[in-house]
C-alpha positions as CSV (number, residue, x, y, z in Angstrom):
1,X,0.0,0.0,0.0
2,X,1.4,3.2,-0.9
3,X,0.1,6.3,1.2
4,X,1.0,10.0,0.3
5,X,0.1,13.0,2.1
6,X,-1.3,16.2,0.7
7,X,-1.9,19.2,3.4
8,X,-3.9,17.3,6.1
9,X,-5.6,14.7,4.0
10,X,-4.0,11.1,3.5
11,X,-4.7,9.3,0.5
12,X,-4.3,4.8,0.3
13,X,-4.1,4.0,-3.5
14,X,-5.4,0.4,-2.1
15,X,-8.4,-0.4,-0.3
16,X,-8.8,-3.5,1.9
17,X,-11.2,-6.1,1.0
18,X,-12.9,-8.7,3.1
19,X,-13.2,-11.9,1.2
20,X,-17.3,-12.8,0.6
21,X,-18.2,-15.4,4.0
22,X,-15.6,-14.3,6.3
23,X,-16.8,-11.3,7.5
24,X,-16.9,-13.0,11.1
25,X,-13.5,-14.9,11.6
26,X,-11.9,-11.6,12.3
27,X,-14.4,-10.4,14.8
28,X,-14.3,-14.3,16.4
29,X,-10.4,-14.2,16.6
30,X,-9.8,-10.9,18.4
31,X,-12.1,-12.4,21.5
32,X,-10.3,-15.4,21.9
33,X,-6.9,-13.8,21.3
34,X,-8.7,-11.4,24.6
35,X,-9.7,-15.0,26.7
36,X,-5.9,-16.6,25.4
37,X,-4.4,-13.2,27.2
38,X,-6.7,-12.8,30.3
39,X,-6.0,-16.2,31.2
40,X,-2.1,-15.7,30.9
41,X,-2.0,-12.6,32.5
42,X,-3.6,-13.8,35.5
43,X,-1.3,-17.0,35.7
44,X,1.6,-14.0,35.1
45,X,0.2,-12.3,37.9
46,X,-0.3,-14.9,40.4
47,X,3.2,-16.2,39.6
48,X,4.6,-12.8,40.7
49,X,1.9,-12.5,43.7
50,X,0.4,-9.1,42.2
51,X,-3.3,-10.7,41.7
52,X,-5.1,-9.5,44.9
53,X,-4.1,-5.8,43.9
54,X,-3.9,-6.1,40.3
55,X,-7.2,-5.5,38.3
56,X,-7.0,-6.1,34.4
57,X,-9.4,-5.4,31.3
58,X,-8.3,-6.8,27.9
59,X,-9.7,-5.6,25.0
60,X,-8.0,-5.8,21.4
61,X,-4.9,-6.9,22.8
62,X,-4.9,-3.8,25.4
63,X,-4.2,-4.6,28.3
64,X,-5.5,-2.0,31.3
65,X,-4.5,-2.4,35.0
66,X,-6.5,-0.8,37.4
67,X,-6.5,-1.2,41.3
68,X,-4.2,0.3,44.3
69,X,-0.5,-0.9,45.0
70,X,1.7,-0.3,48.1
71,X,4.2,1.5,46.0
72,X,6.3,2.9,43.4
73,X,7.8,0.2,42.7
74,X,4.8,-2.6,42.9
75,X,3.5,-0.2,40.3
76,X,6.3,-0.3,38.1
77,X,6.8,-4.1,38.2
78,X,2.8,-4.5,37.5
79,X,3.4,-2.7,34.5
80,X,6.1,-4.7,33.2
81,X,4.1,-8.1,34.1
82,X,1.6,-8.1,30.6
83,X,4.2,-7.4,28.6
84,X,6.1,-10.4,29.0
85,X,2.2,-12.2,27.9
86,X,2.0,-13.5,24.4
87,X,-0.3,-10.7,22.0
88,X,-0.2,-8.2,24.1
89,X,-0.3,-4.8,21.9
90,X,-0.5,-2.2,24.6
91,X,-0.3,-1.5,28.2
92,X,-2.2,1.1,29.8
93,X,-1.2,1.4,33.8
94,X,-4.1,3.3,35.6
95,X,-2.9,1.6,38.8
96,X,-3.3,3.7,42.3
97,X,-0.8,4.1,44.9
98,X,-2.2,3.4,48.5
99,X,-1.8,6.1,50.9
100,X,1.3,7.7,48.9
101,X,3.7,9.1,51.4
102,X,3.9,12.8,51.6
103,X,6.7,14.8,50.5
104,X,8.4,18.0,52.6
105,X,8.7,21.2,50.9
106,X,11.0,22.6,53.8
């Protein structure tokens, strides 16, 4: 496919095509790539005893954490955990620190 760019508008000299009768298989794959991930991801996470903390949603291969962690640094490693998981696309970390410590300004 070859794109080109004129001011703000982007023009494809190719358009895809879905072959006639498959319409579907696309639409069934991308929710059992979803189950294949959730499933791994929650292995991932008990293996690395984050899965009483650690919320996840998968959706197209995106992977959102949600929930509260002790720290920094739980919140850092939680992040790294789905991306070691087979088809994962994305990671988005909306993970909470508990009680964050308060910082001085003296």
């Amino acid at each position: 496919m070859v794109v080109a760019r004129r001011g703000e508008h982007v023009m494809a000299n190719q358009i895809a095509v879905t072959p006639p009768g498959v319409e579907g298989e696309a639409k069934r794959v991308n929710p059992d790539l979803d189950a294949g991930i959730e499933n791994n991801l929650d292995a991932t996470l008990i293996t690395n005893t984050l899965q009483k903390a650690v919320k996840f949603d998968v959706k197209n291969g995106v992977v959102t954490l949600t929930g509260e962690v002790n720290s920094k640094t739980a919140r850092g490693r939680a992040e790294k955990v789905p991306s070691s998981v087979l088809n994962v696309k994305q990671v988005v970390n909306e993970l909470q620190i508990k009680n964050p410590k308060a910082t001085s300004s003296k």
